[in-house]
Backbone as a ProteinNet text record, in pm:
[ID]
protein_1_A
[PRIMARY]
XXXXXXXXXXXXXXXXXXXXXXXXXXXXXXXXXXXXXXXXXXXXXXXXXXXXXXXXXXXXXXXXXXXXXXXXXXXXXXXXXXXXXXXXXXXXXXXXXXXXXXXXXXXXXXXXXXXXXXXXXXXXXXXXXXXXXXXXXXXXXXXXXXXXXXXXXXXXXXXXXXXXXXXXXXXXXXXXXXXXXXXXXXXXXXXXXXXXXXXXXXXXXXXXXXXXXXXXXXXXXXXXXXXXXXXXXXXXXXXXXXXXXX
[TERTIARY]
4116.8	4026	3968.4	3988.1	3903.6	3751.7	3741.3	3567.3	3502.6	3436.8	3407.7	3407.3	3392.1	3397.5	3224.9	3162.3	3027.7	2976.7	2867.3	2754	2729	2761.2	2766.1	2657.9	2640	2490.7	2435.9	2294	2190	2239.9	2161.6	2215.3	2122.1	2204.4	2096.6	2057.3	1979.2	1901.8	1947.1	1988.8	2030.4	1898.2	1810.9	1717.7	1776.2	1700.8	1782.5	1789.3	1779.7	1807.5	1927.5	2004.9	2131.9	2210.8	2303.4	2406.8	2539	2529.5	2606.4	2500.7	2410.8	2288.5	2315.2	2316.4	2322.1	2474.3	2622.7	2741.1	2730.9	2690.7	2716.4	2635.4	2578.2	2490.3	2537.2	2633.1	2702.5	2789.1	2888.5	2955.5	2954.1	2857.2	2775.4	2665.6	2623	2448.6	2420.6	2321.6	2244.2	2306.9	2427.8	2499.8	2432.8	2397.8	2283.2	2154.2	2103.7	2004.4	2047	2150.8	2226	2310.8	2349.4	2408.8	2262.5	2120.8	2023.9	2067	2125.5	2160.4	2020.4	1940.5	1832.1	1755.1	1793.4	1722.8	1805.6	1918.9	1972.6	2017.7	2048.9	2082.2	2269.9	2296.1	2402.5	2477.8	2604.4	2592.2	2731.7	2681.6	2763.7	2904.6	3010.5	3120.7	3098.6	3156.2	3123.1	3251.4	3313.8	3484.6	3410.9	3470.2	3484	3593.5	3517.9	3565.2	3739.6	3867.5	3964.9	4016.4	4010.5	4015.4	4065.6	4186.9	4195.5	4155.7	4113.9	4030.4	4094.7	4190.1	4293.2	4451.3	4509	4649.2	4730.6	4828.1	4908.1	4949.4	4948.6	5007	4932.9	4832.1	4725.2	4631.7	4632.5	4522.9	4406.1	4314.9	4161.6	4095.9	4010.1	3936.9	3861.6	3724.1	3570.4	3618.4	3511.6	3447.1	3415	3490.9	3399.1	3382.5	3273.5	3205.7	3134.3	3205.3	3140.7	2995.9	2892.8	2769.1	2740.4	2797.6	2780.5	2886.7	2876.2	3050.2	3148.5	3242.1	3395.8	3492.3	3555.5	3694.4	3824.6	3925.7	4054.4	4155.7	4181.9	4355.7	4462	4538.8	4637.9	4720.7	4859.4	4983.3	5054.5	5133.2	5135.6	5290.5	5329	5487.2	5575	5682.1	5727.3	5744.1	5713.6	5700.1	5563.8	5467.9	5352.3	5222.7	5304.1	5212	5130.3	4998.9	4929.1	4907.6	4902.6	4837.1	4718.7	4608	4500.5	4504.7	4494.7	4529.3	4418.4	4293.3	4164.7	4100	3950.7	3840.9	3740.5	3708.8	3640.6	3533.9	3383	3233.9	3122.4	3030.3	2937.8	2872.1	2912	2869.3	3016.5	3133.5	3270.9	3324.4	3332.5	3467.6	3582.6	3641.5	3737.3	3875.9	3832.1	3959	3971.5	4053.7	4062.1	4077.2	4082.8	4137.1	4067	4049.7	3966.1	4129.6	4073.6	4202.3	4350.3	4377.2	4516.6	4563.1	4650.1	4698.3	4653.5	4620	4583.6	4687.7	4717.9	4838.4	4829.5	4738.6	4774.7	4648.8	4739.5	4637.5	4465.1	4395.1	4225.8	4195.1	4143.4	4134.5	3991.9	3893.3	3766.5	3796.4	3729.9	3725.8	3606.4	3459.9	3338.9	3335.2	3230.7	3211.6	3151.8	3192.6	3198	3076.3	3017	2979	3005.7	3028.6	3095.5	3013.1	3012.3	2922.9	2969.2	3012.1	3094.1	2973.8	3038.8	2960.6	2997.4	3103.8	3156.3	3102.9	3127.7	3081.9	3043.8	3014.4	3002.4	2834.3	2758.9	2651	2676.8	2747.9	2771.3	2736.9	2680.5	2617.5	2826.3	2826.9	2872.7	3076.4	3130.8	3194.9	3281.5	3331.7	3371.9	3295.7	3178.4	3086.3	3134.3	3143.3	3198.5	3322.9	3456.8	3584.5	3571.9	3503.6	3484.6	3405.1	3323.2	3317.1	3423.4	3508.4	3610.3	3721.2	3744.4	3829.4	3755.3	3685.2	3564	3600	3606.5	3596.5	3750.1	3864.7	3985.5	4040.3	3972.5	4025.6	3957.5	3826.8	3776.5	3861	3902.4	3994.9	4142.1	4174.9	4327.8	4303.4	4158.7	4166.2	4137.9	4069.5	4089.8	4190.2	4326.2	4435.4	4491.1	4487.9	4599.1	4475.1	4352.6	4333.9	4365.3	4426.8	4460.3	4593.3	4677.2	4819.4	4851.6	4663.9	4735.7	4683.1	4604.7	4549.7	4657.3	4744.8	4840	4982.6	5001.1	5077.1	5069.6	4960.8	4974.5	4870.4	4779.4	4618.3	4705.3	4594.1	4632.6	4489.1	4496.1	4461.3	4237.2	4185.8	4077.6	4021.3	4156	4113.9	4118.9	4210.4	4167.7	4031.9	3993.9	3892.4	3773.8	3759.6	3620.6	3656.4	3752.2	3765.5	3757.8	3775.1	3732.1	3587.2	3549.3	3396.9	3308.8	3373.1	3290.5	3287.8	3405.7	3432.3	3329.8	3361	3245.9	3112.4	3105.4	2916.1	2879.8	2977	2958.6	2943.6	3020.4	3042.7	2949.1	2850.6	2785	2668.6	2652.4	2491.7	2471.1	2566.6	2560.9	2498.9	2533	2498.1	2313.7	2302	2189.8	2167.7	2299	2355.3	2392.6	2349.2	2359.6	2278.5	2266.1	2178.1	2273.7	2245	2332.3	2415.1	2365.4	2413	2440.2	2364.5	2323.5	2439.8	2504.8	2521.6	2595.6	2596.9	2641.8	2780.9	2873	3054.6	3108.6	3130	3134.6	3296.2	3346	3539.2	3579.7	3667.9	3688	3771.7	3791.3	3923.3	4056	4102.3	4219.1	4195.8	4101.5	4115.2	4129.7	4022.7	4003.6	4177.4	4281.8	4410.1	4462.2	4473.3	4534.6	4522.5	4415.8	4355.4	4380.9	4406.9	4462.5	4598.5	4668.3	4852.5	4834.9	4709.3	4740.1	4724.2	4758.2	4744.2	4634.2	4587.4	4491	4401.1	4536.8	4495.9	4429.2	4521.8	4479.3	4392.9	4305.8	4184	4076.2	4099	4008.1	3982.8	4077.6	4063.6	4027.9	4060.2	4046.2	3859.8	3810.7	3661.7	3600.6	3662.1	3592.7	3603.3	3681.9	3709.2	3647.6	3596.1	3462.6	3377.4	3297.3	3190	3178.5	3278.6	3300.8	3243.5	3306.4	3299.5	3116.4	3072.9	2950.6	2965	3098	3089.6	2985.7	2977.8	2952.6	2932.6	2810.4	2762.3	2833.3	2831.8	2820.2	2799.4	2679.3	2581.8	2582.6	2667	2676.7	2752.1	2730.2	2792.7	2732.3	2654.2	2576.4	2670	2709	2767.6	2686.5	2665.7	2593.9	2700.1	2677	2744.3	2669.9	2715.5	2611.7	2632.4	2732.4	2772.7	2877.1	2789.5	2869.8	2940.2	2864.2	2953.2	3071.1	3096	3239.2	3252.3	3289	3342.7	3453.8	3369.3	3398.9	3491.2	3456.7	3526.4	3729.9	3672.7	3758.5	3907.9	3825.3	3893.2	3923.4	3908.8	3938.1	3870.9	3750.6	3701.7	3640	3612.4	3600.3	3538.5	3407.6	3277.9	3396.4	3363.4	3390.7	3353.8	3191	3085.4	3097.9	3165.4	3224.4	3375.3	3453.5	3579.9	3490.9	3411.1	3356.8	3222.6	3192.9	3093.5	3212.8	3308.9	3407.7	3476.2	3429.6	3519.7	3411.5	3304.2	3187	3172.1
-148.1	-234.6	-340	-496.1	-593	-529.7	-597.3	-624.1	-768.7	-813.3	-957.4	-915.9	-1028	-1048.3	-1061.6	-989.7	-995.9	-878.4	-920.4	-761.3	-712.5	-537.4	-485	-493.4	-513.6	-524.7	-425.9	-459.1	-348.8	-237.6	-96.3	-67.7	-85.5	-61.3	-123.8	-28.5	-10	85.8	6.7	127.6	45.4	121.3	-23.1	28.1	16.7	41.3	38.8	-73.1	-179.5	-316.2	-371.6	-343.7	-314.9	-332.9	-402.9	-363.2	-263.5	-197.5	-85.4	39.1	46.6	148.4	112.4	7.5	-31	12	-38.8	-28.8	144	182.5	369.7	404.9	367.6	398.1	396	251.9	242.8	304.2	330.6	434.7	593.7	642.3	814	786.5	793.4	794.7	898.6	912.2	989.2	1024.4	974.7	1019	941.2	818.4	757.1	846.3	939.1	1000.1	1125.9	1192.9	1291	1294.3	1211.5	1195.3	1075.8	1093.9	1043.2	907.3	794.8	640.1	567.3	600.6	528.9	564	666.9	772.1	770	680.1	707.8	564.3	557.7	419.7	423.8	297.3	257.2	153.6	197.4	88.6	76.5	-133	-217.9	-277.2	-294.2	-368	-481.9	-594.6	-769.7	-797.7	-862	-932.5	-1082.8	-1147.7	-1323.9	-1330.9	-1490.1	-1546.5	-1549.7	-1534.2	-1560.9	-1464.9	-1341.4	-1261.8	-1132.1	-1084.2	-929.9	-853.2	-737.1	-642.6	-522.9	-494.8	-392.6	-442.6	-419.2	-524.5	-362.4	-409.1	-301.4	-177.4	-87.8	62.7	143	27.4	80.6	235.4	320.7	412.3	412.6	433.2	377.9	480.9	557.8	671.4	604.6	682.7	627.3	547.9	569.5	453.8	383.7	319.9	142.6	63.6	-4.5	-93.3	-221.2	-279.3	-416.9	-404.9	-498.8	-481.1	-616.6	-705.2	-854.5	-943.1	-1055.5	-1127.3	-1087.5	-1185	-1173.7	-1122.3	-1099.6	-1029.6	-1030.7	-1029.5	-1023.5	-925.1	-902.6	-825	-940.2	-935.5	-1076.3	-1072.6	-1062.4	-1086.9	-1237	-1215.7	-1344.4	-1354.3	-1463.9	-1462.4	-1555.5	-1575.4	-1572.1	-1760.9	-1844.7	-1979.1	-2050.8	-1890.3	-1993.9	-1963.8	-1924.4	-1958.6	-1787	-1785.4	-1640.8	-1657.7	-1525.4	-1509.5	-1418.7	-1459.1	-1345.6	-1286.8	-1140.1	-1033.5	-994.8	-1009.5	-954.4	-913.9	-997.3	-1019.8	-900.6	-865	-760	-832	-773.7	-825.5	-745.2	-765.7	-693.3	-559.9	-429.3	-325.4	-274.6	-344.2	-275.6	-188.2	-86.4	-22.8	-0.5	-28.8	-88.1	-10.8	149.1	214.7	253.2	301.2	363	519.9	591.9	711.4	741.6	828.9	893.5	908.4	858.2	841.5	815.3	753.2	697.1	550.1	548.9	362.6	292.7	213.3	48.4	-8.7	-19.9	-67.7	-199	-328.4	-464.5	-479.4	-591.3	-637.4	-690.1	-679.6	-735.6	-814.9	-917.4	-994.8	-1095.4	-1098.5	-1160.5	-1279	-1352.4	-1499.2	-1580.3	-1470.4	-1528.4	-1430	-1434.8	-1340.8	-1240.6	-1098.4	-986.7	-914.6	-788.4	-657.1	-549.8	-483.9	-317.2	-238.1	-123.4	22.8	102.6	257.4	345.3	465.7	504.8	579.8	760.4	709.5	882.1	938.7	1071	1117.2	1254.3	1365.1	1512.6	1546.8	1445.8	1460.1	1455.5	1417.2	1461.3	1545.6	1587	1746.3	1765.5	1649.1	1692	1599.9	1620.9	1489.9	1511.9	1538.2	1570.2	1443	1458.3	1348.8	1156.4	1179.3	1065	1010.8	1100.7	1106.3	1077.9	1145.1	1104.6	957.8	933.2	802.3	671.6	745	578.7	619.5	723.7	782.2	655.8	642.8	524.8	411.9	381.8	270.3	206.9	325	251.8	270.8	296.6	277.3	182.6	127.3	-7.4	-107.7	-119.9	-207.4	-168.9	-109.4	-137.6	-237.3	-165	-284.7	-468.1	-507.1	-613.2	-625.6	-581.3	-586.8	-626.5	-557.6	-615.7	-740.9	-748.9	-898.6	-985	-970.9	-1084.2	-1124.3	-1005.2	-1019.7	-1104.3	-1063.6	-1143.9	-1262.6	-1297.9	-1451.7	-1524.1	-1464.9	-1543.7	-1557.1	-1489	-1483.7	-1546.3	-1497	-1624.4	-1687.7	-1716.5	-1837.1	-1949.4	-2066.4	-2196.3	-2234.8	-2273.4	-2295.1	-2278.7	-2360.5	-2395.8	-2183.2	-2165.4	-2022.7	-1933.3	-1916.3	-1897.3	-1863.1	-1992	-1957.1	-1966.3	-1980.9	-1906.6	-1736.3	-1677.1	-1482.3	-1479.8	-1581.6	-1503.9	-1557.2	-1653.1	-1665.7	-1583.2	-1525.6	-1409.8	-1321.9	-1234	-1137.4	-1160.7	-1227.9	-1272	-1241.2	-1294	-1263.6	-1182.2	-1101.8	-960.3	-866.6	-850.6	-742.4	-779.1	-944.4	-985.3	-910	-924.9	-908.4	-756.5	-667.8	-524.5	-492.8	-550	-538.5	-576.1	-706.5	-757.9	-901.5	-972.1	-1058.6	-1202.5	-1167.4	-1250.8	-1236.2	-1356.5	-1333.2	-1365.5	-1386.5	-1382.9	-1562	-1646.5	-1756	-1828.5	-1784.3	-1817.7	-1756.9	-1759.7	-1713.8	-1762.5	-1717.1	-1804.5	-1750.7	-1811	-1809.3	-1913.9	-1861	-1915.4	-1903.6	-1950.7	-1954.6	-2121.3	-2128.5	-2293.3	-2317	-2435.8	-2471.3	-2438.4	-2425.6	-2339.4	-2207.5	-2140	-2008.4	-1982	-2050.1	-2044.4	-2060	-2174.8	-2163.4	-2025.3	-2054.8	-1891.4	-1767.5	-1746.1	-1687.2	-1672.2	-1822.9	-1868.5	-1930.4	-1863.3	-1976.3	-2099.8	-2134.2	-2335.8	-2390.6	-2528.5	-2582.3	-2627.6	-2682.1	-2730.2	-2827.6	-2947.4	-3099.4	-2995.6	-2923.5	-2842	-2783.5	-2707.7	-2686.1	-2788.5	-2901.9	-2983.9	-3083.7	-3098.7	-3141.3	-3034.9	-2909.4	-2820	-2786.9	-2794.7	-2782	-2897.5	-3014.9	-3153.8	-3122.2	-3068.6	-3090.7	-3010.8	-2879.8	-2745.5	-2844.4	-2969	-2987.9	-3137.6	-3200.4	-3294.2	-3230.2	-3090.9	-3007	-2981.2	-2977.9	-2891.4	-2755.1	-2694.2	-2567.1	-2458.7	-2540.4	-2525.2	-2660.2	-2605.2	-2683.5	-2611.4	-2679.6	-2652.5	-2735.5	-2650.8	-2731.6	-2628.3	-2699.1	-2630.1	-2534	-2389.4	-2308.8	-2237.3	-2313.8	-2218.1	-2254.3	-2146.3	-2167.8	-2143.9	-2278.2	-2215.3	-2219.8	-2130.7	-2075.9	-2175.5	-2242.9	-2345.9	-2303.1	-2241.8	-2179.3	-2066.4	-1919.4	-1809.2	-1766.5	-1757.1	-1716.9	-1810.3	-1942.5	-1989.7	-1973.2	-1962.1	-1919	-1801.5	-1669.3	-1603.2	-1558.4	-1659.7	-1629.9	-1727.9	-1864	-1925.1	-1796.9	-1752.1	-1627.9	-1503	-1429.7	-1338.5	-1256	-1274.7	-1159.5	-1087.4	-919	-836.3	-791.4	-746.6	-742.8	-622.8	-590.5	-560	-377.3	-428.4	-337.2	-241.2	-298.9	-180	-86.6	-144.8	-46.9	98.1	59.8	175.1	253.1	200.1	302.2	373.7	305.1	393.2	531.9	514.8	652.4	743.2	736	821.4	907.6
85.1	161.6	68.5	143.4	54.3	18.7	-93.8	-144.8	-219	-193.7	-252.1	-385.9	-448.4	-627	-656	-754.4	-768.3	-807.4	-839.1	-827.5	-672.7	-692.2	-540.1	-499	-330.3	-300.8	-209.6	-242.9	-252.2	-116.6	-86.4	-23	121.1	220.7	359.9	450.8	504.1	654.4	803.4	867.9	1032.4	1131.3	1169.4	1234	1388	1493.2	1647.5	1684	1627.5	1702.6	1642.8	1526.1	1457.5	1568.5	1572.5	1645.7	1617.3	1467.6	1451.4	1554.1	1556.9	1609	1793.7	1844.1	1945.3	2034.7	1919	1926.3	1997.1	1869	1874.2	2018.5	2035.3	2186.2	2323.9	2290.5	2396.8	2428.6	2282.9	2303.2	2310.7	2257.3	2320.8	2261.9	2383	2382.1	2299.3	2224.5	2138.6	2036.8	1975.8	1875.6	1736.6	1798.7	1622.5	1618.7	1668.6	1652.2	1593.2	1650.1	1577.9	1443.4	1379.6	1276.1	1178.3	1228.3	1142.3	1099.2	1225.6	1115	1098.6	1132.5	1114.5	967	919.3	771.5	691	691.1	582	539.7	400.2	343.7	303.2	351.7	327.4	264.3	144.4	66.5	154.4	128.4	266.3	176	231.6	168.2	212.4	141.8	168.3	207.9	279	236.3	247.5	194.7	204.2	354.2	367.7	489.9	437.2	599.6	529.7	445.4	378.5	286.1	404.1	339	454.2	438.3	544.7	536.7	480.4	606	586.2	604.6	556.2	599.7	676.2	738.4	869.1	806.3	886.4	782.5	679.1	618.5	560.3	638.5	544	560.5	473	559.9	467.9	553	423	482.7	475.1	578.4	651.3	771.2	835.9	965.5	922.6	889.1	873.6	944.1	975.3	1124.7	1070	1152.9	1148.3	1143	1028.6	1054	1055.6	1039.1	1070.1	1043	1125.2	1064.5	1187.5	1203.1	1282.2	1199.4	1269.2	1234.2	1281.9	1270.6	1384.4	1363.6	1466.3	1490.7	1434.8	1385.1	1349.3	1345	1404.8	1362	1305	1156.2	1076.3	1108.5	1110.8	1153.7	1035.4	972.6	866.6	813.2	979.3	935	905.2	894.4	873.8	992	1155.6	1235.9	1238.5	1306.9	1316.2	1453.1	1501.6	1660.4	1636.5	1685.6	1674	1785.2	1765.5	1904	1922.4	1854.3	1917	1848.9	1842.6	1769.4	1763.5	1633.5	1620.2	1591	1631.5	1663.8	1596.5	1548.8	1519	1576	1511	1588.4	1614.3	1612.3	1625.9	1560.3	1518.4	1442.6	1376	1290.2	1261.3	1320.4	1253.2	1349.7	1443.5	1488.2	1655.8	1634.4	1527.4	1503.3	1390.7	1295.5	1192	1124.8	994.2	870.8	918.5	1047.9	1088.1	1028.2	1018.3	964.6	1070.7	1013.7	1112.8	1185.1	1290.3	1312.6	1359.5	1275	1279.3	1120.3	1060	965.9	1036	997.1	969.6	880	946.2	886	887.3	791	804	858.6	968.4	1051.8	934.2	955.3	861.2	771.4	705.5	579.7	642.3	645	704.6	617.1	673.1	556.5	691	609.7	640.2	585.3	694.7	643.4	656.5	609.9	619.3	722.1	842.9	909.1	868	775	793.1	668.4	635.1	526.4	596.8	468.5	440.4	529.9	531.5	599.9	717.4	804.2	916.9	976.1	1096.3	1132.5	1260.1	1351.3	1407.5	1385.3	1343.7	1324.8	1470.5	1562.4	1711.7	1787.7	1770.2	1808.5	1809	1701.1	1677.6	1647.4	1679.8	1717.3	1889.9	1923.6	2110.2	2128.5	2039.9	2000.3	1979.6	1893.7	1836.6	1963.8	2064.1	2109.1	2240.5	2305.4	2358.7	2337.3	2195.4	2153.8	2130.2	2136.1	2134.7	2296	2395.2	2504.2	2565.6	2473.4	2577.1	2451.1	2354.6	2321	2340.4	2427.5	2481.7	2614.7	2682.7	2794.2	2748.5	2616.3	2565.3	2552.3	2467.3	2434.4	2568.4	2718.5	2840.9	2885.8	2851.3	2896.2	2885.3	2711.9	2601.8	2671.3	2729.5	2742.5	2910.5	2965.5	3100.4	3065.6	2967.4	2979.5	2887.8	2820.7	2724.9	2817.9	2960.9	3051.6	3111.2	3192.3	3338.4	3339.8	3247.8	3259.1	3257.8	3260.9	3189.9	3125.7	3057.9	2907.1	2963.9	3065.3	3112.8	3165.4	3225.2	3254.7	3191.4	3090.4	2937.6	2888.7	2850.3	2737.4	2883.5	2995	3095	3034.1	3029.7	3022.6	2913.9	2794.8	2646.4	2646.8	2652.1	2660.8	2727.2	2836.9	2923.2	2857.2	2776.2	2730.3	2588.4	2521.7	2390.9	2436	2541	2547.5	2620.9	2680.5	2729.1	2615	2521	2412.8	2338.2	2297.6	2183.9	2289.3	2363.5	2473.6	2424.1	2457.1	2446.4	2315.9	2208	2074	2041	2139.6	2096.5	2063.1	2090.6	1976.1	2105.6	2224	2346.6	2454.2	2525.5	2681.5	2772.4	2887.2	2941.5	2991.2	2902.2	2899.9	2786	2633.3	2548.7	2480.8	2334	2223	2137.5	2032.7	1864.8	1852.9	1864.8	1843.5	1667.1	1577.7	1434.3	1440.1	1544.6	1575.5	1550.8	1477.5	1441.3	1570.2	1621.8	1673.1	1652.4	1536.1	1457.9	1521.8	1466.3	1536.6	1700.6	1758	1934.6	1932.4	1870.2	1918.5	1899.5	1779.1	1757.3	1880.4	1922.4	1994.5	2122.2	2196.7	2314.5	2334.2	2199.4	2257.7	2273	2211.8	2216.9	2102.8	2113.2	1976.6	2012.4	1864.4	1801.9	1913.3	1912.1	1996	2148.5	2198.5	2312.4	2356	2263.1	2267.1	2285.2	2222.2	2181.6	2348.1	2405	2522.3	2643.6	2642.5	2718.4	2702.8	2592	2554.5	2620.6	2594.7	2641.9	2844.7	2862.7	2993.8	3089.9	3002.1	3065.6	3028.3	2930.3	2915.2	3059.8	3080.5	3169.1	3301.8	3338.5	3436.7	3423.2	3312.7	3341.7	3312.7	3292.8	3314.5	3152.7	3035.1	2869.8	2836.8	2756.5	2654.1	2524.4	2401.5	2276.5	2177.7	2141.5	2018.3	1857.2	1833.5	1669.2	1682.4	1668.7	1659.6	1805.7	1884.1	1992	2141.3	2221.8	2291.4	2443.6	2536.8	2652.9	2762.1	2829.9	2973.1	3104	3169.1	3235.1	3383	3380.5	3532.4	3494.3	3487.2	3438.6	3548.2	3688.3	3770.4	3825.8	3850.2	3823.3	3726.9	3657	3517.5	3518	3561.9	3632	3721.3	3834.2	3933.1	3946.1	3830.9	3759.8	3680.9	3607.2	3517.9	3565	3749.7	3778	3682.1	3614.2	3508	3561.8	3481.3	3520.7	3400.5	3384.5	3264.3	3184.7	3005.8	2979.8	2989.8	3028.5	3032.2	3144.4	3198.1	3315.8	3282.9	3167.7	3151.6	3121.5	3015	2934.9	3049	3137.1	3204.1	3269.1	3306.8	3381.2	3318.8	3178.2	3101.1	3065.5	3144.7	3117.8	3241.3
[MASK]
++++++++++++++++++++++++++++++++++++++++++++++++++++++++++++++++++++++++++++++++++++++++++++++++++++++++++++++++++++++++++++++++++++++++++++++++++++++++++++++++++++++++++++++++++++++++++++++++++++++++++++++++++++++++++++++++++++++++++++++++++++++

């Protein structure tokens, strides 16, 4: 697993407004109270922006979870071009399984830190296997969103279901309202992301802001009409796969 270049830094406390503390909640309730994440200190890994996390096949013991920073699923192809298969968020997980290979490289978008949730202190570790067991069946249903919006969208209906999906999963964390939130994705990436090029995005953005449908100011992204948006994208909250497996 990457680590930045430097003196390691200090170690950190996840209080409940954390979105690793928040993440775990969503996925079994009362399990951050049971494994004590609030009492205990954790020393965080850094990666640099751009820098891989885990590359494919890799096995990397611990839970390691996003504690701030983007991330991606990535497949790299041999002339150069990447497809990002799906953005990992603050409060995410990295694996889907306890000590299994990764089966796509990771790769930092911004400058990431990582916290390892696993370890010998554990009271219950079952707990939190039914946890990532949660957490990799609400990212298979990202995974067939990705596959119907890279199928049959066109480009405008597109990015309405990843923007929904972004500030559905950022809200849960803490990290969104329900119109409001901060997206640090370049144009390069949003393609990657959506099967378009570059120029493509750039008119497809201008053409939701023509519409009214988004603003964007800096890195802040507003939703100006979530429900077309919505109803634009056939979307379907993310927040409902996972109440459904409860």
């Amino acid at each position: 697993m990457s680590t930045s270049a430097g003196p390691t830094p200090p170690r950190v406390t996840i209080d409940r407004h954390d979105p690793v503390h928040r993440r775990l909640e969503q996925l079994a309730p009362g399990l951050s109270a049971s494994i004590g994440l609030t009492h205990r200190r954790f020393a965080p890994r850094v990666v640099r922006s751009r820098r891989e996390i885990v590359h494919e096949g890799e096995a990397v013991a611990g839970i390691w979870t996003m504690r701030a920073g983007w991330a991606a699923l990535v497949r790299h192809f041999a002339d150069g071009r990447r497809q990002i298969q799906h953005l990992l968020l603050p409060g995410d997980p990295l694996p889907l399984e306890r000590d299994a290979a990764y089966p796509a490289t990771i790769v930092a978008l911004t400058p990431v830190t990582l916290i390892d949730l696993d370890g010998t202190w554990l009271p219950d570790g079952a707990s939190l296997d039914a946890a990532l067991r949660r957490h990799a069946m609400t990212t298979v249903h990202h995974l067939l969103d990705a596959t119907a919006r890279l199928g049959r969208q066109v480009a405008i209906e597109r990015f309405a279901h990843l923007l929904l999906e972004l500030r559905d999963r950022l809200r849960c964390v803490g990290l969104a309202s329900d119109t409001h939130f901060k997206m640090p994705l370049t144009q390069e990436m949003l393609a990657d992301t959506l099967g378009l090029t570059s120029v493509h995005v750039n008119r497809t953005l201008q053409m939701m802001r023509q519409q009214q449908l988004i603003e964007l100011e800096g890195r802040v992204v507003t939703l100006l009409l979530p429900a077309e948006l919505a109803r634009m994208a056939d979307y379907v909250s993310s927040a409902d796969h996972l109440v459904a497996m409860r």
